[in-house]
VOBATOR-805653 format. One record per residue: residue number from 1; x, y, z of N, C-alpha, C, CB in turn. Coordinates in pm, 1 decimal, always signed. Glycine has a CB too. Example, Ala and Ser with C-alpha at 12.3 -4.5 7.8 and 13.67 -1.06 7.14 Angstrom:
BEGIN
<atom num="1" n_X="+1319.0" n_Y="-569.0" n_Z="+780.0" ca_X="+1230.0" ca_Y="-450.0" ca_Z="+780.0" c_X="+1320.0" c_Y="-330.0" c_Z="+780.0" cb_X="+1130.8" cb_Y="-447.3" cb_Z="+904.6"/>
<atom num="2" n_X="+1285.0" n_Y="-225.0" n_Z="+708.0" ca_X="+1367.0" ca_Y="-106.0" ca_Z="+714.0" c_X="+1290.0" c_Y="+3.0" c_Z="+787.0" cb_X="+1408.4" cb_Y="-59.8" cb_Z="+572.5"/>
This chain:
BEGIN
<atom num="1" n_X="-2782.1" n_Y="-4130.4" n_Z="-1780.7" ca_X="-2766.3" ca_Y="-4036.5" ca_Z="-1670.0" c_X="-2626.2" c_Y="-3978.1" c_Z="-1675.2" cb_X="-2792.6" cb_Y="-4105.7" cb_Z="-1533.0"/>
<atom num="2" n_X="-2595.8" n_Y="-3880.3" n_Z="-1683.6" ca_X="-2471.5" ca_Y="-3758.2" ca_Z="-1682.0" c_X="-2433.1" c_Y="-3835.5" c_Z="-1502.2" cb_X="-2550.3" cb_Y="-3517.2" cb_Z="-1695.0"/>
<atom num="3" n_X="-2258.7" n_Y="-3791.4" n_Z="-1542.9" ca_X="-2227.0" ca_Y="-3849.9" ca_Z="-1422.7" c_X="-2142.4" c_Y="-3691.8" c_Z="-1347.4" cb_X="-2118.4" cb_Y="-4014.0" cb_Z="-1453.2"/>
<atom num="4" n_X="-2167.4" n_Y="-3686.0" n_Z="-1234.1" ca_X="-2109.9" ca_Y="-3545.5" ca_Z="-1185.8" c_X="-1955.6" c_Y="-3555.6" c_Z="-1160.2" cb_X="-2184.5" cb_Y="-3495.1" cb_Z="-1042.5"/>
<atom num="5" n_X="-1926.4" n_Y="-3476.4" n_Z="-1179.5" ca_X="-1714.4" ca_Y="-3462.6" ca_Z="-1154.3" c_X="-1715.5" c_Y="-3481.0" c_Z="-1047.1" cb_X="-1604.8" cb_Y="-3312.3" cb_Z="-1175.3"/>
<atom num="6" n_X="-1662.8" n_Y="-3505.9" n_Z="-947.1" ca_X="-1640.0" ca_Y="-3531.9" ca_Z="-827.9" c_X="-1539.0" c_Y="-3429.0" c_Z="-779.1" cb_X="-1602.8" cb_Y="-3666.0" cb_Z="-815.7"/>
<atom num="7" n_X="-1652.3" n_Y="-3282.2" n_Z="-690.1" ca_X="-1533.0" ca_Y="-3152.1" ca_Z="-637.0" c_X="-1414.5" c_Y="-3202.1" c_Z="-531.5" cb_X="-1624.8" cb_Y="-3014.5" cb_Z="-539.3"/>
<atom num="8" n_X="-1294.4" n_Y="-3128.3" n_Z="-589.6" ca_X="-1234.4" ca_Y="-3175.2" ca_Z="-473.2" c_X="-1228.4" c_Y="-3079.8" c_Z="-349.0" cb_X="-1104.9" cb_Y="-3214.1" cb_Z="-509.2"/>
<atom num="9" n_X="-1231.0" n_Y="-3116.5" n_Z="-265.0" ca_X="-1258.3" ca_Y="-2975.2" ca_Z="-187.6" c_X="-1145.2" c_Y="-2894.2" c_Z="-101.0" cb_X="-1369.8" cb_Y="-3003.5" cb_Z="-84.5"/>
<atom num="10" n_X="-1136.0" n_Y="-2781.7" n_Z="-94.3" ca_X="-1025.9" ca_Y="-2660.6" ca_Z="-120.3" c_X="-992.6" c_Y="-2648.5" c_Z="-15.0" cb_X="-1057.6" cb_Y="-2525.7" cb_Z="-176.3"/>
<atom num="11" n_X="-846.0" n_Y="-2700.1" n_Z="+28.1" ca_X="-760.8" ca_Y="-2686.5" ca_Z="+162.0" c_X="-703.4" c_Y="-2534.0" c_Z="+145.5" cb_X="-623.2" cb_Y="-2814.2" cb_Z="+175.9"/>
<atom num="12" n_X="-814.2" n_Y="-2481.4" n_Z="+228.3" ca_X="-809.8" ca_Y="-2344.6" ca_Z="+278.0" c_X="-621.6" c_Y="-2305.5" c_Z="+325.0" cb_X="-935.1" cb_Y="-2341.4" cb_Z="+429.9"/>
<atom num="13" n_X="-543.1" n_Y="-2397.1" n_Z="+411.8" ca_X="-462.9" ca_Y="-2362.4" ca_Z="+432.4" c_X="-358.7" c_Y="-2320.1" c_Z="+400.6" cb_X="-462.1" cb_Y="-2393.0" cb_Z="+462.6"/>
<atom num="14" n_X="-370.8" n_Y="-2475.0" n_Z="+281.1" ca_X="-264.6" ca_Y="-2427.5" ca_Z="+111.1" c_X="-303.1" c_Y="-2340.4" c_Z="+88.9" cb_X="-263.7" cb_Y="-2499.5" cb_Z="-38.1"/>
<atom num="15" n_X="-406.5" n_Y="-2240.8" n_Z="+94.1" ca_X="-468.5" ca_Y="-2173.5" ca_Z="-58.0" c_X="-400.3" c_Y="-2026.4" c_Z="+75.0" cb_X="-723.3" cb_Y="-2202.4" cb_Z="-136.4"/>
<atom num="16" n_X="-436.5" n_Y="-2029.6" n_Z="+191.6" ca_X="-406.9" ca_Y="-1914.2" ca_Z="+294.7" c_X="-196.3" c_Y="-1949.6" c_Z="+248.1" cb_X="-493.8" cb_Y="-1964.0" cb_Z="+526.2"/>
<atom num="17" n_X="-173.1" n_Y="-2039.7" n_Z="+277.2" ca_X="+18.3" ca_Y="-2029.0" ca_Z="+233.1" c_X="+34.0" c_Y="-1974.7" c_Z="+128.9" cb_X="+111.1" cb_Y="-2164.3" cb_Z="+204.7"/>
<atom num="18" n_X="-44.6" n_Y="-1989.5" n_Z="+12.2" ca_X="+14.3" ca_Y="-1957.2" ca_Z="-139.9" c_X="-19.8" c_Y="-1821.4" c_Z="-86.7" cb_X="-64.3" cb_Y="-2024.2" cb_Z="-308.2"/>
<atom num="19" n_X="-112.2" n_Y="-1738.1" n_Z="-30.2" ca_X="-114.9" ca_Y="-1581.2" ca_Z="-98.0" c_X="+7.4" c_Y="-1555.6" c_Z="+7.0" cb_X="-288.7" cb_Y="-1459.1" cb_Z="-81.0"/>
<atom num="20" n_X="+48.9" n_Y="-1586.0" n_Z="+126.8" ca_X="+148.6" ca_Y="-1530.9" ca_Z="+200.5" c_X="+303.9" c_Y="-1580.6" c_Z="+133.9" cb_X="+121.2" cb_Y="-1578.2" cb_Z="+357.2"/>
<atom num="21" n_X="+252.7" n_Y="-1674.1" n_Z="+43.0" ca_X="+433.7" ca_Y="-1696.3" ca_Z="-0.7" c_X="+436.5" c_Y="-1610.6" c_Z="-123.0" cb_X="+497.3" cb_Y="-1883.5" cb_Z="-50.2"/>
<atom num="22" n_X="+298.1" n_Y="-1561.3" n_Z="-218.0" ca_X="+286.7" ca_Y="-1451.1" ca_Z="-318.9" c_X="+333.8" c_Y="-1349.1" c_Z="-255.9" cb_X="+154.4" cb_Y="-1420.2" cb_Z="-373.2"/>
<atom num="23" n_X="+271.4" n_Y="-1325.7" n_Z="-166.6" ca_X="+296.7" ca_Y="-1138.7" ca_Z="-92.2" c_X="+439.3" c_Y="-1132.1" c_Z="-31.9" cb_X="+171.1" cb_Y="-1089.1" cb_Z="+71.9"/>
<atom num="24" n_X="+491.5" n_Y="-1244.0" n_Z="+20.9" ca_X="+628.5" ca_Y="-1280.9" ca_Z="+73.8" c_X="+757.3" c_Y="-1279.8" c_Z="-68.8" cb_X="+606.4" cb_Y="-1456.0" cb_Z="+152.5"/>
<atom num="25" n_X="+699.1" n_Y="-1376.8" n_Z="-206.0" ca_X="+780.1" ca_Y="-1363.5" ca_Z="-256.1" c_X="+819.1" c_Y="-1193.1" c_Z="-339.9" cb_X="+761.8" cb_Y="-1476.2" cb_Z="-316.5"/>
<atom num="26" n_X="+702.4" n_Y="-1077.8" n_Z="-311.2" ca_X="+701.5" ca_Y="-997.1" ca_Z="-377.9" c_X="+758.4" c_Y="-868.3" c_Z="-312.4" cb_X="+589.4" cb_Y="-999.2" cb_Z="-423.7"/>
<atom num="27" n_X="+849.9" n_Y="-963.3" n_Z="-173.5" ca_X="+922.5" ca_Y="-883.2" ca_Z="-99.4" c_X="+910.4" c_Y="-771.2" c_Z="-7.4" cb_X="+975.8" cb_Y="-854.1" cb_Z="-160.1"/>
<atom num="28" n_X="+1015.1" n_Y="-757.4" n_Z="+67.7" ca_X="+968.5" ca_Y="-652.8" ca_Z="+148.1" c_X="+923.9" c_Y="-529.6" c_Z="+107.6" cb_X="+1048.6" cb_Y="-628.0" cb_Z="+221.8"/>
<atom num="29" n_X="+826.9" n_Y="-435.4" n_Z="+185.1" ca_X="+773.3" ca_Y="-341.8" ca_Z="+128.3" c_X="+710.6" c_Y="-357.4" c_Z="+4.8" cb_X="+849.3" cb_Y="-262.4" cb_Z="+123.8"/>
<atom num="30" n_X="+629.0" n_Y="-409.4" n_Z="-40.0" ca_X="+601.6" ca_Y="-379.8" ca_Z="-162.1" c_X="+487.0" c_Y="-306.2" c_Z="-213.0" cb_X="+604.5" cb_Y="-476.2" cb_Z="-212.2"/>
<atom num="31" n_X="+413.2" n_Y="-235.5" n_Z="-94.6" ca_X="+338.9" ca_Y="-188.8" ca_Z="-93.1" c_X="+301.2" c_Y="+2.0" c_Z="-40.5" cb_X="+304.4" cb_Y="-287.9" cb_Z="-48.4"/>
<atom num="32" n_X="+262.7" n_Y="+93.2" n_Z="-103.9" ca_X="+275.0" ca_Y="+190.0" ca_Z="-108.5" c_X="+137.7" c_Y="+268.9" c_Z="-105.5" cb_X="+352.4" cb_Y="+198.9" cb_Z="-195.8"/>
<atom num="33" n_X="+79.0" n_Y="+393.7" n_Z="-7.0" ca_X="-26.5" ca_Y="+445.2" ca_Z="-34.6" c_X="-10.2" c_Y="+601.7" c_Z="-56.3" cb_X="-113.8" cb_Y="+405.8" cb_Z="+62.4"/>
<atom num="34" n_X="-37.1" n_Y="+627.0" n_Z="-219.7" ca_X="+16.3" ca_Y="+736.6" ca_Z="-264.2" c_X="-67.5" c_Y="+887.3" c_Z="-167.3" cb_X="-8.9" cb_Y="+725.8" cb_Z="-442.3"/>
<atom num="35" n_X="+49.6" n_Y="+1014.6" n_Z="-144.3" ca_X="-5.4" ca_Y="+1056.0" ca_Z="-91.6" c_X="-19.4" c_Y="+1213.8" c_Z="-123.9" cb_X="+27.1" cb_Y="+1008.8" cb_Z="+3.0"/>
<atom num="36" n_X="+46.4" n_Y="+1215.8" n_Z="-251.2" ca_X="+8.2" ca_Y="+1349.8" ca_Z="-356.0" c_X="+147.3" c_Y="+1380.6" c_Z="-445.3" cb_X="-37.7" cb_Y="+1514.0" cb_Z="-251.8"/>
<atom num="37" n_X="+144.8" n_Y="+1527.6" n_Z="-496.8" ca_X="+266.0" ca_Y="+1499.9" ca_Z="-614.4" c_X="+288.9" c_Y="+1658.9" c_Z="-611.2" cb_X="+214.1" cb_Y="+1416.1" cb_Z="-798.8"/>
<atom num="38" n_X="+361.3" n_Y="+1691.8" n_Z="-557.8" ca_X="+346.5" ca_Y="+1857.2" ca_Z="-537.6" c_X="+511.8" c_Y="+1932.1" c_Z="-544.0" cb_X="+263.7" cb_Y="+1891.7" cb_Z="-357.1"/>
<atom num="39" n_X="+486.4" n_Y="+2077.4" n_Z="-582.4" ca_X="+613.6" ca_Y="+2128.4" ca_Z="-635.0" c_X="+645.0" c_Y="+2200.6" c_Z="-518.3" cb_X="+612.2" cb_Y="+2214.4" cb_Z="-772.3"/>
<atom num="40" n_X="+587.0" n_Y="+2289.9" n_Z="-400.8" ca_X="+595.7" ca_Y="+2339.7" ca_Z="-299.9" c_X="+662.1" c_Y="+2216.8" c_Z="-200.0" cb_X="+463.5" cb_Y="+2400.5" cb_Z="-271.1"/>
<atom num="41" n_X="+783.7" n_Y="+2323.4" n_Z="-169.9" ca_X="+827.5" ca_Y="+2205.1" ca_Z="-49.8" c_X="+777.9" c_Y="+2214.2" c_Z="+127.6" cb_X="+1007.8" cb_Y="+2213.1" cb_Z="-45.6"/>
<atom num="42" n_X="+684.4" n_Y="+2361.3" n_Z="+129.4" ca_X="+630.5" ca_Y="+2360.3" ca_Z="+192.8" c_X="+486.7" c_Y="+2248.8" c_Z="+258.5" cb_X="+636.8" cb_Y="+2452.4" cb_Z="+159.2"/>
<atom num="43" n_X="+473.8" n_Y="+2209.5" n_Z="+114.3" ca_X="+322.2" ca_Y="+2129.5" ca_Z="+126.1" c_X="+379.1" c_Y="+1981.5" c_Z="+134.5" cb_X="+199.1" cb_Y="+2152.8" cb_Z="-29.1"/>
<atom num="44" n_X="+481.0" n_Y="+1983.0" n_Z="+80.4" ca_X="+518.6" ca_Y="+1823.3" ca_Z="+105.2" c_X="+573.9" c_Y="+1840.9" c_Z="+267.9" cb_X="+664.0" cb_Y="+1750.7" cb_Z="-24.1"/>
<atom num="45" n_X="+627.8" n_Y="+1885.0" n_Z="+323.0" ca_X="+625.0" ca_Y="+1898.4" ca_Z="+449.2" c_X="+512.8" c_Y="+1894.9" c_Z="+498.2" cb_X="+677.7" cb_Y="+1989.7" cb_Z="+485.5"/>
<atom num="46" n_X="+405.0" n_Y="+1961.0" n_Z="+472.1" ca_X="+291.1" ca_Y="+1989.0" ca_Z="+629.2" c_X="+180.3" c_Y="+1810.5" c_Z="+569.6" cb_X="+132.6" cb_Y="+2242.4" cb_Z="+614.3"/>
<atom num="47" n_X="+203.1" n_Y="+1735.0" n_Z="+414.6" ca_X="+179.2" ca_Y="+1604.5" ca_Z="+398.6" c_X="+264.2" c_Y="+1520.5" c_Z="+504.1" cb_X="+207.6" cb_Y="+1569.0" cb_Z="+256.0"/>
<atom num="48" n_X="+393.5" n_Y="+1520.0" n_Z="+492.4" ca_X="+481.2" ca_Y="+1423.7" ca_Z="+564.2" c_X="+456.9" c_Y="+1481.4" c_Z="+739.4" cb_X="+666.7" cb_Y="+1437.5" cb_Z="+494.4"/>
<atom num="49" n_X="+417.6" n_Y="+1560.9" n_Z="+778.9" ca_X="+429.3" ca_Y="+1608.9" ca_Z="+917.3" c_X="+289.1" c_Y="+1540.5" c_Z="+943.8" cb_X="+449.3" cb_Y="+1788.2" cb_Z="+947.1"/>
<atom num="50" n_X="+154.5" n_Y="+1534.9" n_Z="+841.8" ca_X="+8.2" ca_Y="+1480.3" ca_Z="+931.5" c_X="+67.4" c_Y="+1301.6" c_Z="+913.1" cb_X="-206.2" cb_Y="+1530.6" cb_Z="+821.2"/>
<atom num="51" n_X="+105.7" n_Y="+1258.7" n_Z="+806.5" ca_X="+121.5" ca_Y="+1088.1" ca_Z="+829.2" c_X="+199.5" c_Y="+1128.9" c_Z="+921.6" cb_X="+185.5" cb_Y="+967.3" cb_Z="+710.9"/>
<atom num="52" n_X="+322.9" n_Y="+1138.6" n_Z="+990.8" ca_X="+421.5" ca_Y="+1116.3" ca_Z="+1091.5" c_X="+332.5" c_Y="+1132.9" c_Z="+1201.9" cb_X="+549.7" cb_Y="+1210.2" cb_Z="+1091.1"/>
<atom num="53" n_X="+244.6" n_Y="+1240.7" n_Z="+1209.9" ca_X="+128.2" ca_Y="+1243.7" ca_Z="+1390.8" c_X="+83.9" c_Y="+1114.9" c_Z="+1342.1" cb_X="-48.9" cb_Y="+1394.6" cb_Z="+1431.7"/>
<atom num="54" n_X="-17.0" n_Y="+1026.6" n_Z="+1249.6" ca_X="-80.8" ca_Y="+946.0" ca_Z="+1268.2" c_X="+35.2" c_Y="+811.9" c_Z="+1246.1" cb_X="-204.6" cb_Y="+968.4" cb_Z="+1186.5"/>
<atom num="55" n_X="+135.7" n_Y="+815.4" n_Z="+1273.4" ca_X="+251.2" ca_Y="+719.2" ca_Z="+1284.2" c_X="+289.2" c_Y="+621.7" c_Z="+1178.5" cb_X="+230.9" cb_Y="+643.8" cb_Z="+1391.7"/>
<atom num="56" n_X="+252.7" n_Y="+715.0" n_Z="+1041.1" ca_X="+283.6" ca_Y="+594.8" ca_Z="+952.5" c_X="+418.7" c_Y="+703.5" c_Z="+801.9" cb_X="+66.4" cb_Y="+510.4" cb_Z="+869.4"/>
<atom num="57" n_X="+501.8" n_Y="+601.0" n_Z="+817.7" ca_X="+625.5" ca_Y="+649.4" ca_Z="+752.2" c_X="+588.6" c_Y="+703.0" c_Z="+647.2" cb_X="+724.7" cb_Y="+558.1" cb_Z="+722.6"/>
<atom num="58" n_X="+681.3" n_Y="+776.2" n_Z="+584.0" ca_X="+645.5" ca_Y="+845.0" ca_Z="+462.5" c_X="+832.3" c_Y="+821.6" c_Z="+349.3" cb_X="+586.2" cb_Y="+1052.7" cb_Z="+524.7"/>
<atom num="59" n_X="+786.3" n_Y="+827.7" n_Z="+230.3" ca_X="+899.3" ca_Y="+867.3" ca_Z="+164.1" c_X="+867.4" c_Y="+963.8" c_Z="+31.5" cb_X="+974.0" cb_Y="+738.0" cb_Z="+127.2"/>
<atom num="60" n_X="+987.0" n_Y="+1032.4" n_Z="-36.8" ca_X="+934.4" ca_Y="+1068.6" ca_Z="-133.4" c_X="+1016.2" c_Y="+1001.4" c_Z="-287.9" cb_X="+930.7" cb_Y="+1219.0" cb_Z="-108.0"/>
<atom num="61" n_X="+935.2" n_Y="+1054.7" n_Z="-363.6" ca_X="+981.2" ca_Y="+991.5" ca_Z="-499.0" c_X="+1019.2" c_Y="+1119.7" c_Z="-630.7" cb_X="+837.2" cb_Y="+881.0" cb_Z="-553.1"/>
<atom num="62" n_X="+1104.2" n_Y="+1146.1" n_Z="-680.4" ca_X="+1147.1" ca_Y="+1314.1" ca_Z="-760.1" c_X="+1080.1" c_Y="+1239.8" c_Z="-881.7" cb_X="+1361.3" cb_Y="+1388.2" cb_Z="-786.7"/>
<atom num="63" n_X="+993.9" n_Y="+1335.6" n_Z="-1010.1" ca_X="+948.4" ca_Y="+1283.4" ca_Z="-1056.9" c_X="+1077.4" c_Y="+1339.1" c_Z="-1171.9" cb_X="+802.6" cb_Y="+1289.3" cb_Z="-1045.8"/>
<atom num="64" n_X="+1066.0" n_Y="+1215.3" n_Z="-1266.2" ca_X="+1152.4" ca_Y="+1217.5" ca_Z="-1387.1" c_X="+1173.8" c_Y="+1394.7" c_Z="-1494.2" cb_X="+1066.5" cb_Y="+1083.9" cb_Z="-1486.9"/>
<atom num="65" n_X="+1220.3" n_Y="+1430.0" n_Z="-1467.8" ca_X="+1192.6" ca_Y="+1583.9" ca_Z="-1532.5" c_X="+1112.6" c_Y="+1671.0" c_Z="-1546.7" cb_X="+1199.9" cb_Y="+1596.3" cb_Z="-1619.2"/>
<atom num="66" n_X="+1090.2" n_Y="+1635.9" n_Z="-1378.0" ca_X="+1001.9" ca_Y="+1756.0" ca_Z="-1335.9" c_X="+1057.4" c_Y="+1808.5" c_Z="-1175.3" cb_X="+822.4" cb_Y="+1699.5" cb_Z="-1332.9"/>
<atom num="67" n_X="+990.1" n_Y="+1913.4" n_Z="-1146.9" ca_X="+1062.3" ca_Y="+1988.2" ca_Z="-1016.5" c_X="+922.3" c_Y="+1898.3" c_Z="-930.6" cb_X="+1073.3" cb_Y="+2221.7" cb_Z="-1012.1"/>
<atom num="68" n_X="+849.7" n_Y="+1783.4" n_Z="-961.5" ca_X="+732.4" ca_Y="+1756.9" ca_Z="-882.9" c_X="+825.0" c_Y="+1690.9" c_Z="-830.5" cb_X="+593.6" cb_Y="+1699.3" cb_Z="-925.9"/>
<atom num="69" n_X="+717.6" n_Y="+1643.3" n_Z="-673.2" ca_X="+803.8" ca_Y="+1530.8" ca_Z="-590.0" c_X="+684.7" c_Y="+1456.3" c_Z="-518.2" cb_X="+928.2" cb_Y="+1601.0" cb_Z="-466.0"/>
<atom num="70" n_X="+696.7" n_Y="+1301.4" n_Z="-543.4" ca_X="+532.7" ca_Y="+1201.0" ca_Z="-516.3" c_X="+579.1" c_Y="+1195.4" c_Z="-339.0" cb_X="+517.5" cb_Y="+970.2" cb_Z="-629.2"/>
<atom num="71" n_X="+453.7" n_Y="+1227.2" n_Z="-283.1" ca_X="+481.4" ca_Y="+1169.9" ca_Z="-132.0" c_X="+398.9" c_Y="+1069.6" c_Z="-152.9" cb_X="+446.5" cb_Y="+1260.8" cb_Z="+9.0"/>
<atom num="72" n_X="+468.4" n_Y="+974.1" n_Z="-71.1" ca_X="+423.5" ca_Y="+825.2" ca_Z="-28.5" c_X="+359.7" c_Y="+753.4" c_Z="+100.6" cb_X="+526.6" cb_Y="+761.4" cb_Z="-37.6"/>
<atom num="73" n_X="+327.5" n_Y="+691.2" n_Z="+134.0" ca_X="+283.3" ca_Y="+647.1" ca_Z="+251.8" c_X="+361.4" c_Y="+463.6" c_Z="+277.0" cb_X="+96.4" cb_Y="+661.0" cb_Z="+237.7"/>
<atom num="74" n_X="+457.4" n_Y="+465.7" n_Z="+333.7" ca_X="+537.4" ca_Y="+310.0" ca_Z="+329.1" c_X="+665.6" c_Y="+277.3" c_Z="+364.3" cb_X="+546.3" cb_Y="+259.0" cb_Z="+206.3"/>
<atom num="75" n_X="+749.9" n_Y="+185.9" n_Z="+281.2" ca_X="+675.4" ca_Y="+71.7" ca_Z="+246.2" c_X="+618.5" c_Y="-7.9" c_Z="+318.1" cb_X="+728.0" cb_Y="+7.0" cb_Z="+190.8"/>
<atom num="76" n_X="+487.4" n_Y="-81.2" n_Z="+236.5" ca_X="+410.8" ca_Y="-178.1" ca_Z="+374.8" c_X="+479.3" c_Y="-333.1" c_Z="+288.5" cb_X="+156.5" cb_Y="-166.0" cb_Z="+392.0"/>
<atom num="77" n_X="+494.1" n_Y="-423.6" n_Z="+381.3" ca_X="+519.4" ca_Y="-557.1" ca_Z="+378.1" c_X="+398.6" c_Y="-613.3" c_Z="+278.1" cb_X="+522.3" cb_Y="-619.4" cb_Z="+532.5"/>
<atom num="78" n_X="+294.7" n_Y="-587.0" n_Z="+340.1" ca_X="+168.6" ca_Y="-669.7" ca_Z="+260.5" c_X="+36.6" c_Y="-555.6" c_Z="+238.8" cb_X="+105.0" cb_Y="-823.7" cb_Z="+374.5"/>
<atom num="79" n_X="-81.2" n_Y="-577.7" n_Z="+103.6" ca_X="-155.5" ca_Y="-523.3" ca_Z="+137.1" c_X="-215.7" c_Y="-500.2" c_Z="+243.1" cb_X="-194.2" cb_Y="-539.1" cb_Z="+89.8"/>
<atom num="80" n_X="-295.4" n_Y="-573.7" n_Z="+308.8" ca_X="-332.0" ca_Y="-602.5" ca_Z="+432.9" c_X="-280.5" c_Y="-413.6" c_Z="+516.4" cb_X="-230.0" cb_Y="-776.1" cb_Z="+489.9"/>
<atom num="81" n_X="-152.9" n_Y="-452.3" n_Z="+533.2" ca_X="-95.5" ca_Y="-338.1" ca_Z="+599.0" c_X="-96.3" c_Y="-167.3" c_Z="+523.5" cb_X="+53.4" cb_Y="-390.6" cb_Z="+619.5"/>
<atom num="82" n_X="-89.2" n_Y="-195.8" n_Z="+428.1" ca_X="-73.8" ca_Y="-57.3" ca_Z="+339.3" c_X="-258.1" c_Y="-19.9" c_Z="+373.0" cb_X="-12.0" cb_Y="-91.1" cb_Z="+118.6"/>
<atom num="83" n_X="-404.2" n_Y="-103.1" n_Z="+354.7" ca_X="-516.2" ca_Y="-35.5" ca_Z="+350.4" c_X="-542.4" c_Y="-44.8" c_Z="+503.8" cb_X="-625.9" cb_Y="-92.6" cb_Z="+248.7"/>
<atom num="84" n_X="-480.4" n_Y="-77.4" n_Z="+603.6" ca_X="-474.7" ca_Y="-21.9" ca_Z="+748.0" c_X="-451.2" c_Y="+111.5" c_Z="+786.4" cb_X="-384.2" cb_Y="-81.1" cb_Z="+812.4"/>
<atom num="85" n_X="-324.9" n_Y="+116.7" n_Z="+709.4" ca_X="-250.9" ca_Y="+238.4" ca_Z="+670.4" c_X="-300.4" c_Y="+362.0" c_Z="+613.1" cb_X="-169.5" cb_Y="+204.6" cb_Z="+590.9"/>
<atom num="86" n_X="-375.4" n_Y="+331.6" n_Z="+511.1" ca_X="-436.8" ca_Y="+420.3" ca_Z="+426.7" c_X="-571.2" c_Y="+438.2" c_Z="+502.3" cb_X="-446.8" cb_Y="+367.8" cb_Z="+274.8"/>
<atom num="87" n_X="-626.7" n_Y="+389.0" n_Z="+608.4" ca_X="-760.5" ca_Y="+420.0" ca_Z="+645.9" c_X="-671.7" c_Y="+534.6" c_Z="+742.0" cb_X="-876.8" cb_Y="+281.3" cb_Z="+720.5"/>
<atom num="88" n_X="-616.1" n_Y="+524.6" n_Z="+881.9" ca_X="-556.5" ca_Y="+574.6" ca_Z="+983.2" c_X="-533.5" c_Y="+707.4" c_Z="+885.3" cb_X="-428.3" cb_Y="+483.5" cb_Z="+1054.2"/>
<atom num="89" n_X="-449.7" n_Y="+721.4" n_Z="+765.3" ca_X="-427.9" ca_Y="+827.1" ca_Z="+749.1" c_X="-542.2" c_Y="+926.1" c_Z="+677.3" cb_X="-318.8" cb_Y="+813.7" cb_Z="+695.8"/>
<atom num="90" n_X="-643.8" n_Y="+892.0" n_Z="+612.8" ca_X="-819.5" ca_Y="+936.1" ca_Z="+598.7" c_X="-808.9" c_Y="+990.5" c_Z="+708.5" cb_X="-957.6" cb_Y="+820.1" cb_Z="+589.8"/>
<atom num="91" n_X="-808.8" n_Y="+937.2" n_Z="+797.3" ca_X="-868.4" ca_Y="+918.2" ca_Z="+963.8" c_X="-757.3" c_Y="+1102.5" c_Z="+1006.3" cb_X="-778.8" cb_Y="+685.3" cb_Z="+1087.1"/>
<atom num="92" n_X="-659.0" n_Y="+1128.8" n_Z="+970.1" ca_X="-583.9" ca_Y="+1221.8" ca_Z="+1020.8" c_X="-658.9" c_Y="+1326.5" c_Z="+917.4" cb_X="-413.6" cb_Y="+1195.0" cb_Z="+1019.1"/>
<atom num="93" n_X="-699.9" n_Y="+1298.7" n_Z="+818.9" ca_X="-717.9" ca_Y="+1459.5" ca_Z="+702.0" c_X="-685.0" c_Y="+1437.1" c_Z="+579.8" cb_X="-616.3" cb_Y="+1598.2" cb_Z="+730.1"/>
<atom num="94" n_X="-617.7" n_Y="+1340.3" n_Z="+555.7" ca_X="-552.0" ca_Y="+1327.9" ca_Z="+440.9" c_X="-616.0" c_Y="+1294.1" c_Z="+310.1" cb_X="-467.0" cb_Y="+1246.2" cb_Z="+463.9"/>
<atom num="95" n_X="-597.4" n_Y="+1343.9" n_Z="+181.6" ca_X="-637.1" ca_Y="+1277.3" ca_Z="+61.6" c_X="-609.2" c_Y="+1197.9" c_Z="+0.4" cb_X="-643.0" cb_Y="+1316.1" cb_Z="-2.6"/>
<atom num="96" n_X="-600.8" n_Y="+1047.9" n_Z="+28.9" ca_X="-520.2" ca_Y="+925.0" ca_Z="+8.6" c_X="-562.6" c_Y="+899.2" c_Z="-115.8" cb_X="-537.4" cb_Y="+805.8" cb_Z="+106.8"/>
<atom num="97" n_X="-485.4" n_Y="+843.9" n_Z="-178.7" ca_X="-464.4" ca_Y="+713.2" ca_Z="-292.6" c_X="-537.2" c_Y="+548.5" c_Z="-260.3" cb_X="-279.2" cb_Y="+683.6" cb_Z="-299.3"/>
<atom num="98" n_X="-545.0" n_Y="+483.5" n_Z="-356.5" ca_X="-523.9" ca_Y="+376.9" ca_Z="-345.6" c_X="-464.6" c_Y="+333.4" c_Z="-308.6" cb_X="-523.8" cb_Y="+340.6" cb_Z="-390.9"/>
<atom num="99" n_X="-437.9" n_Y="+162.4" n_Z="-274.8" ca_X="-288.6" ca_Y="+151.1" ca_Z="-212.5" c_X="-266.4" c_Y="+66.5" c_Z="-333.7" cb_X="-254.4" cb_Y="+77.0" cb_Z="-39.4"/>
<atom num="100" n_X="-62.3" n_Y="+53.6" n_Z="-378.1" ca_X="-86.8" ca_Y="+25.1" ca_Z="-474.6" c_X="+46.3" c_Y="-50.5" c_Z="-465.2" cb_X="-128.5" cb_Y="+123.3" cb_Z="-567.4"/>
<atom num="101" n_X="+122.9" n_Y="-181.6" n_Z="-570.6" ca_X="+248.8" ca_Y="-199.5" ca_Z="-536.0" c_X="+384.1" c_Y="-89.8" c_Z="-535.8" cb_X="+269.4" cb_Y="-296.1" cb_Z="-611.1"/>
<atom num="102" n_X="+451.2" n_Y="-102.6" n_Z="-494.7" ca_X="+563.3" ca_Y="-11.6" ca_Z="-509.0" c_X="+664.0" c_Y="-15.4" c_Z="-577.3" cb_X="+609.1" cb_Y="+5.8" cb_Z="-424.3"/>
């Protein structure tokens, strides 16, 4: 007769600490929901003006040798917060990204 391994069974709480000390050790903000990449500074304005009505920060990013410039949606602390984030701003009009690290 085969003898069975004996499961040990999975302390949810450790396993809930490790992803908050992962997402904790990977620092503040580390999370970002992209929110387009555009050369008009008009359009990156009327982007950063709909996240600011639906209350979620914005920054931008100059792209490496180009006149483009990435708008962002962030930084969020944890995923969790960035696809909160990224729904609310759907929710205003927007053509969101993934959410992604930063």
């Amino acid at each position: 007769a085969a003898e069975k391994a004996a499961e040990k069974p999975v302390d949810k709480a450790a396993t809930d600490k490790g992803v908050a000390a992962a997402e904790s050790k990977a620092g503040e903000g580390a999370f970002m929901v992209p929110l387009g990449l555009f050369t008009k500074a008009e359009n990156i304005k009327q982007v950063r003006s709909k996240a600011g009505s639906a209350g979620i920060k914005t920054y931008t990013e100059s792209e490496a040798g180009s006149e483009r410039v990435r708008v962002r949606a962030g930084p969020f602390a944890t995923r969790d917060a960035a696809e909160k984030a990224r729904e609310k701003l759907r929710g205003a009009g927007l053509d969101v990204g993934a959410v992604a690290p930063r």
